[in-house]
Each structure stands twice: as C-alpha cells, then as structure tokens.
C-alpha positions as CSV (number, residue, x, y, z in Angstrom):
1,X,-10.6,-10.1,-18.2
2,X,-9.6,-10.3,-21.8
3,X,-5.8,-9.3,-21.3
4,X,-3.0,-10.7,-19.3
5,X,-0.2,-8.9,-17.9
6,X,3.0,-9.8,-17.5
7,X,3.8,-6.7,-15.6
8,X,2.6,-3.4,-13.9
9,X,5.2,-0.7,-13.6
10,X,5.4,2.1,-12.0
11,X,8.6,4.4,-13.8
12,X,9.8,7.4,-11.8
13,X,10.8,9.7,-14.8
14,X,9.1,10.8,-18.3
15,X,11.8,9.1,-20.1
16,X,11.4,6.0,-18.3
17,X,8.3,6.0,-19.2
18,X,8.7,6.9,-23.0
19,X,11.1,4.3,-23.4
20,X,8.9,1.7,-22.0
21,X,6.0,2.5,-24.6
22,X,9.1,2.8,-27.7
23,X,10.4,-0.9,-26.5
24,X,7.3,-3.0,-25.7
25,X,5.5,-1.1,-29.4
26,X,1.9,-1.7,-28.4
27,X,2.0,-4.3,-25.9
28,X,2.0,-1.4,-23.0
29,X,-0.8,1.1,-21.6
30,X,-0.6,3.8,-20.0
31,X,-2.8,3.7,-16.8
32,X,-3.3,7.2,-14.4
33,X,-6.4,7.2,-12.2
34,X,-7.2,3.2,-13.9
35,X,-10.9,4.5,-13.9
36,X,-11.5,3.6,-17.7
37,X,-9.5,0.4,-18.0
38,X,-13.1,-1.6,-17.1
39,X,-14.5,-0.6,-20.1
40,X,-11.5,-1.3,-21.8
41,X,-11.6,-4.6,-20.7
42,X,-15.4,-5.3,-22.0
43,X,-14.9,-4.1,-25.1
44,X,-11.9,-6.3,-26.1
45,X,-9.6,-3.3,-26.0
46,X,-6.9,-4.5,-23.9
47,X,-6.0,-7.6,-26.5
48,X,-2.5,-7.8,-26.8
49,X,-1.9,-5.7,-23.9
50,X,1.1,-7.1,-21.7
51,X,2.4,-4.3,-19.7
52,X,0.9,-1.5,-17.6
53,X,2.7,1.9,-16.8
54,X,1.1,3.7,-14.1
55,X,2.5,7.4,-14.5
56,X,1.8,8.2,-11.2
57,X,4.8,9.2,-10.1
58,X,6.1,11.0,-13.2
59,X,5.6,14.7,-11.5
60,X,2.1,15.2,-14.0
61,X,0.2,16.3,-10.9
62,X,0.2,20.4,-11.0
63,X,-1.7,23.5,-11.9
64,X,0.2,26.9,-12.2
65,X,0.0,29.6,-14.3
66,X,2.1,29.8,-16.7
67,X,3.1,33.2,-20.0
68,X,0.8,31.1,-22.5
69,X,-1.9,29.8,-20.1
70,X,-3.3,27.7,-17.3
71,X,-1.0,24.5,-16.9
72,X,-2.6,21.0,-15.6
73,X,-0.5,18.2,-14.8
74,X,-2.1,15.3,-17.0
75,X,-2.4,13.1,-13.4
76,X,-4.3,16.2,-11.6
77,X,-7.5,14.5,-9.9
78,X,-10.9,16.0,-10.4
79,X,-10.6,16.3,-6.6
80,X,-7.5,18.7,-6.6
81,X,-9.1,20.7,-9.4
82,X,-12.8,21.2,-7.4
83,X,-10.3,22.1,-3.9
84,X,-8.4,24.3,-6.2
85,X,-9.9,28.4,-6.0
86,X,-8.8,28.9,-9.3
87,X,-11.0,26.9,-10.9
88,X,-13.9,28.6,-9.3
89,X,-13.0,31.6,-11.2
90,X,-15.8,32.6,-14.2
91,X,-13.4,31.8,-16.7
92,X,-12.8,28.4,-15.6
93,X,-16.1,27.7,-13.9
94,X,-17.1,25.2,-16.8
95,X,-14.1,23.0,-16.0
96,X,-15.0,23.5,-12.0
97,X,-18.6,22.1,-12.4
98,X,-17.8,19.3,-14.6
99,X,-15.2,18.1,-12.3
100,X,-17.6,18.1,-9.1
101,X,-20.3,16.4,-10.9
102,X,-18.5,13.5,-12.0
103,X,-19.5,10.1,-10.2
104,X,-18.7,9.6,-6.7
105,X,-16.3,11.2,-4.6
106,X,-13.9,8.7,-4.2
107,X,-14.1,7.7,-8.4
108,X,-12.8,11.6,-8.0
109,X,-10.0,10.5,-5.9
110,X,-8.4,9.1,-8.5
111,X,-10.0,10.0,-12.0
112,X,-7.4,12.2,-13.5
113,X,-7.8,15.0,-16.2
114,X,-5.6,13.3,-18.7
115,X,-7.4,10.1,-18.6
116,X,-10.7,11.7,-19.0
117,X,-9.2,13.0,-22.2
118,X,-7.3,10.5,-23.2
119,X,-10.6,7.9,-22.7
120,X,-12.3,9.4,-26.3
121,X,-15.7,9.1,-24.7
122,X,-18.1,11.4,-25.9
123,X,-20.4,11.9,-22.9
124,X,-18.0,12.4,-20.1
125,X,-18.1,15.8,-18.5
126,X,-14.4,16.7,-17.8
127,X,-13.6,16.4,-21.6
128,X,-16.8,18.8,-22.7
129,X,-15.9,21.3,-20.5
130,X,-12.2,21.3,-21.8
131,X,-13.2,22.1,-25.8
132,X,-15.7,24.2,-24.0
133,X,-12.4,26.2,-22.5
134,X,-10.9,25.7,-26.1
135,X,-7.9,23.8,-24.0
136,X,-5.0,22.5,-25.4
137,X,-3.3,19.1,-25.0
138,X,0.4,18.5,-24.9
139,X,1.7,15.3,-26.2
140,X,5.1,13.8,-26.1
141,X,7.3,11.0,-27.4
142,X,10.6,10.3,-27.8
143,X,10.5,11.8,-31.2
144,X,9.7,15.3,-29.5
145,X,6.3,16.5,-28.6
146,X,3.2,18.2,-30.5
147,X,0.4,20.4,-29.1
148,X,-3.1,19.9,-30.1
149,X,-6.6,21.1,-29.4
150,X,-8.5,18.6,-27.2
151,X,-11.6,17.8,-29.6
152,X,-8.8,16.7,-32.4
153,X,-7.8,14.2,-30.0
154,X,-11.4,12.0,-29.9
155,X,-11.5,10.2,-33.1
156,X,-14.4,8.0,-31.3
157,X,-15.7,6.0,-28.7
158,X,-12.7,4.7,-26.8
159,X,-10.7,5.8,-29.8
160,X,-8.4,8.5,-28.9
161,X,-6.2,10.5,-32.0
162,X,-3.4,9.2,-29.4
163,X,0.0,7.4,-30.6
164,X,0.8,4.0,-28.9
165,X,4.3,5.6,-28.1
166,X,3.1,9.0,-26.3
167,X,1.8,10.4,-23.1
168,X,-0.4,13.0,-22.3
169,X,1.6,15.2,-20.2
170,X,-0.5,18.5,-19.8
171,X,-3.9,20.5,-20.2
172,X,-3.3,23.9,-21.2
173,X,-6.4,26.5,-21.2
174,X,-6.2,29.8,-22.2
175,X,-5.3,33.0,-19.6
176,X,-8.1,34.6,-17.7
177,X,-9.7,36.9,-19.7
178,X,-12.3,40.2,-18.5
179,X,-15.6,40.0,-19.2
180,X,-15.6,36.3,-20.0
181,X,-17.0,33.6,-17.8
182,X,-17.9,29.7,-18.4
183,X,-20.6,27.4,-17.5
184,X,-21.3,23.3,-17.8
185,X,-24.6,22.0,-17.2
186,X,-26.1,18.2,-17.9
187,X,-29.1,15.7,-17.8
188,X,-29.0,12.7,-15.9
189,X,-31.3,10.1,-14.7
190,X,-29.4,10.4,-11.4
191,X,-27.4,12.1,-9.4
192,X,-23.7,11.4,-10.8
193,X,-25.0,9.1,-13.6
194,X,-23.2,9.9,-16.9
195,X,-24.5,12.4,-18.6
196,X,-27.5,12.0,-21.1
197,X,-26.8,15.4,-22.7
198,X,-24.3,18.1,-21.5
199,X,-23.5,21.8,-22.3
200,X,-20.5,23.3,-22.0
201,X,-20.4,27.1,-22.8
202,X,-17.7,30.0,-22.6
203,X,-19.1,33.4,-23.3
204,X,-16.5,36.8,-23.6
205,X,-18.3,39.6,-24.2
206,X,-16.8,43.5,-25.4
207,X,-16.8,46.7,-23.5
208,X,-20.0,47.7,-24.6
209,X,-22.0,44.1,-23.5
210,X,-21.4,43.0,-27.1
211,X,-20.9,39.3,-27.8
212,X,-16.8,38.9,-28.6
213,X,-16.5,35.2,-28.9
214,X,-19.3,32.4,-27.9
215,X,-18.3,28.8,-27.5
216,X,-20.8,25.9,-27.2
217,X,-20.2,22.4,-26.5
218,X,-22.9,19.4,-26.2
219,X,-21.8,16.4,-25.2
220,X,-23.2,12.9,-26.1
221,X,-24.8,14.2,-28.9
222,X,-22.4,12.6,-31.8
223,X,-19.3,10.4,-31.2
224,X,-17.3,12.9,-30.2
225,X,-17.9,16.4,-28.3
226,X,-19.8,18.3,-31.0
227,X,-18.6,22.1,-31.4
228,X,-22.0,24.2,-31.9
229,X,-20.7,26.9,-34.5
230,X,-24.0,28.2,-35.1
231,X,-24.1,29.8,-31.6
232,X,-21.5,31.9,-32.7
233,X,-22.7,32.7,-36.1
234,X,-25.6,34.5,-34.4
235,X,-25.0,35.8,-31.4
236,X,-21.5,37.3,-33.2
237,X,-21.1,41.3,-32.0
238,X,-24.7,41.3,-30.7
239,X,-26.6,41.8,-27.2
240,X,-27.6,38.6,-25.8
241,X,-31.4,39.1,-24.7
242,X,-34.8,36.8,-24.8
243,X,-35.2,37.4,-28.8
244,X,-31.6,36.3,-29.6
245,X,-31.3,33.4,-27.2
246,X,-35.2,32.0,-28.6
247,X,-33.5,32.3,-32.1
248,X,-30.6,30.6,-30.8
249,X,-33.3,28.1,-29.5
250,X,-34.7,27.7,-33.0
251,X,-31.3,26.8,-34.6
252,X,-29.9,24.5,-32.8
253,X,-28.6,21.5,-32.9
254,X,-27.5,21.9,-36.1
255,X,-26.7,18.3,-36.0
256,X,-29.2,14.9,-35.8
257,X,-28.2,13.3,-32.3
258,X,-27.6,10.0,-32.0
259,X,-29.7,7.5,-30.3
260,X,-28.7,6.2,-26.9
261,X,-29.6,3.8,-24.6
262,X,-31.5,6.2,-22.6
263,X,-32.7,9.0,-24.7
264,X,-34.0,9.2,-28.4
265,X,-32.7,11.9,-31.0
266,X,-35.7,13.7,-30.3
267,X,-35.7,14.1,-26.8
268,X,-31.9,15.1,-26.9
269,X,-32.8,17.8,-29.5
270,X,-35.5,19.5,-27.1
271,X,-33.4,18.6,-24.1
272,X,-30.1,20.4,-25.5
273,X,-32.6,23.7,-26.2
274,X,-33.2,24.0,-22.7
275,X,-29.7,23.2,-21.4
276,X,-28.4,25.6,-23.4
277,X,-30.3,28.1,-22.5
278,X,-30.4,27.7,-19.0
279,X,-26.4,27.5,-18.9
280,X,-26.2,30.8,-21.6
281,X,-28.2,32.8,-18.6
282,X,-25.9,31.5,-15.9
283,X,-22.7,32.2,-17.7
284,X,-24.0,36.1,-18.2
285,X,-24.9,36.3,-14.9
286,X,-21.0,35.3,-13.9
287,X,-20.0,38.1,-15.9
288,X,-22.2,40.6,-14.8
C-alpha cells in the first residue's frame, strides 16, 4: 500500500459528496465498484491520498430513457446492464457484450460503468464500447456541471481528463435509432483476460441499405481508445459487401499500434483486420 487513509466515507447526497472533494482539495478519491484502486496503488497513484468517498449510496445506480437519450447512473454494475433487456437491443448490443465479457462474474458485481470510464485505461472493454456508442459523460462540481464525449475524457493510462473536485454522475448514449445496430468483439489469451485488441463498431445504415454513419473503435491499440475515421471515409453512402469490407481491410489501422506485453505492433495490425471484419458482418446481420 503506498497511501494511508485517514478515513473512508460513505456520504448520502451529491452535495455531500461535492463538498468533501472541494474541502479535502486532492487528498480525497472517489471510489464506486473499488475495482481499479489496485492498480492505483502499484503505480504510486494514491500518494497523498487521505480520504476515500464511496458514492454508493448517492442514487447513481439507474438506466431510463430519458428526451435526449439513454441515461446510466454512473454506479450501474456491468451486472445490472447485462440483466437489463434494453441493452440487448442492436443499438446497444456493443455496450451489452462488453459488459458480459468483462472478468469474472462477481468482479461484475461490483465494477461500475463510471469507474470503468473514469479508470483512463485504454484496453478495458466497457469504455470502447461507449465511444463506440458515441456516449456522453456528465460531470459535476460545485461550480456547476459540463457534458463531454467519453474519448475526451482519457488523457492516458490511468489519467483521466477528470477534475480532482468532480464526479461522474451519468452515461448518456444516444436514442435508439432504425436501421442501426452495434457490435464489440476482442482477443484474449483467455477467457475474461483483458483484452489484447478490441473492436467496438456502430453501423446505421439509410432506407436504401446505404451506409449513413459508421463508427469504429479499437481498443488497446494507442493510449487511449483510438477512433478509426477511415472506416467512415469509405464506406460513407455506400453498400457494404466483400469488395468494400477487403478495402476497408487494406486501410486500416491508420495508426502504428503500440507494443504490449503480449502482442507486437504487427500482430495487433493483422489481428484488428480480422476483428473488424468479423464484428462489421455481425453488426449487419443485427440490422437485417
């Protein structure tokens, strides 16, 4: 352990809880699921750390559907959002699978969507699948609160674009949409292992079977999840078939991987090929 607390507290309101992280200024953390505070710990990240506040019982733990989108409470375990039927649904079906193949069940128990987030690691599934969903995080502070697209919130490894005085409160993804659908694949060495390289993918095709909008995701593949823009700049208003998805192939990653403990560059970039397409032909088959 390279922190010592002088207290773990458990507030019962937001503002509690705010005013906690504006008085202590720095020497609190926030804790949810407490599934990322190991690594923390190893890394020297916790120096200076005195105060815990678990936001467990703060009232984050929800999904409804809201006018501007799909709400999730910021302490909503992977476990309530793989037992929940929306999330089954194609346009959420990315978020679904990532969930379920995190870890074990009981790491699911407790692992929470805003933690996953609010960790900045690159390779964890939950946090893929969400830029994959182009989901929305909603911050706040006792200064007021500020809405921000997921990716802009991982800065690094274990370096979230996160204030020391503000909590994650929600998720936000966009509302079901027709002819859309979403899929999350990975390589492990293992079952439930991190992943080695992930794909995340949200496909919403036209009336006519014409390609509307096309996101991709890998994860692991830079410090933070990498947004594949080419996808769309060639699949844009086109029919997705075998000549389109081996051009696809042939362009991407548009970025070097980095090397990891156990994968090379290379093998990532003709691992990610495959992924890719694999998870493209799932996610049409969802909408068809």
């Amino acid at each position: 352990m390279h922190y010592e607390l002088k207290d773990y507290i458990k507030p019962k309101t937001l503002e509690e809880a705010l005013k906690l992280l504006h008085d202590y200024k720095g020497a609190a953390k926030i804790i949810a699921g407490g599934t990322v505070i190991h690594e923390l710990s190893e890394r020297n990240l916790l120096e200076g750390v005195e105060y815990f506040v678990d936001i467990e019982n703060l009232g984050l733990n929800y999904v409804r559907i809201e006018k501007d989108g799909l709400h999730i409470g910021a302490t909503t375990t992977f476990n309530q959002i793989v037992n929940n039927s929306l999330f089954t649904k194609p346009s959420y079906y990315a978020l679904y699978l990532a969930a379920k193949g995190v870890s074990s069940y009981q790491v699911r128990n407790v692992a929470t969507i805003g933690g996953s987030v609010c960790s900045s690691i690159s390779f964890l599934d939950v946090p893929n699948a969400l830029v994959a969903l182009n989901a929305k995080a909603k911050l706040v502070s006792l200064n007021g609160e500020r809405i921000e697209n997921v990716e802009n919130l991982f800065l690094g490894m274990l370096n979230p674009n996160i204030s020391e005085d503000e909590i994650l409160t929600e998720i936000i993804l966009p509302l079901e949409e027709t002819k859309t659908a979403s899929y999350y694949m990975k390589l492990t060495e293992r079952a439930f292992d991190y992943a080695i390289v992930s794909v995340g993918i949200k496909v919403k095709l036209n009336e006519n079977g014409y390609v509307e909008n096309i996101r991709t995701v890998f994860g692991n593949v830079q410090p933070t999840p990498y947004i594949e823009n080419k996808v769309y700049e060639i699949a844009k208003g086109k029919y997705i078939n075998e000549d389109l998805i081996k051009k696809i192939m042939e362009e991407i990653p548009s970025v070097e991987p980095i090397d990891s403990i156990n994968a090379s560059a290379w093998y990532k970039k003709k691992v990610l090929k495959v992924l890719f397409r694999d998870a493209l032909k799932e996610t049409l088959e969802m909408i068809s």
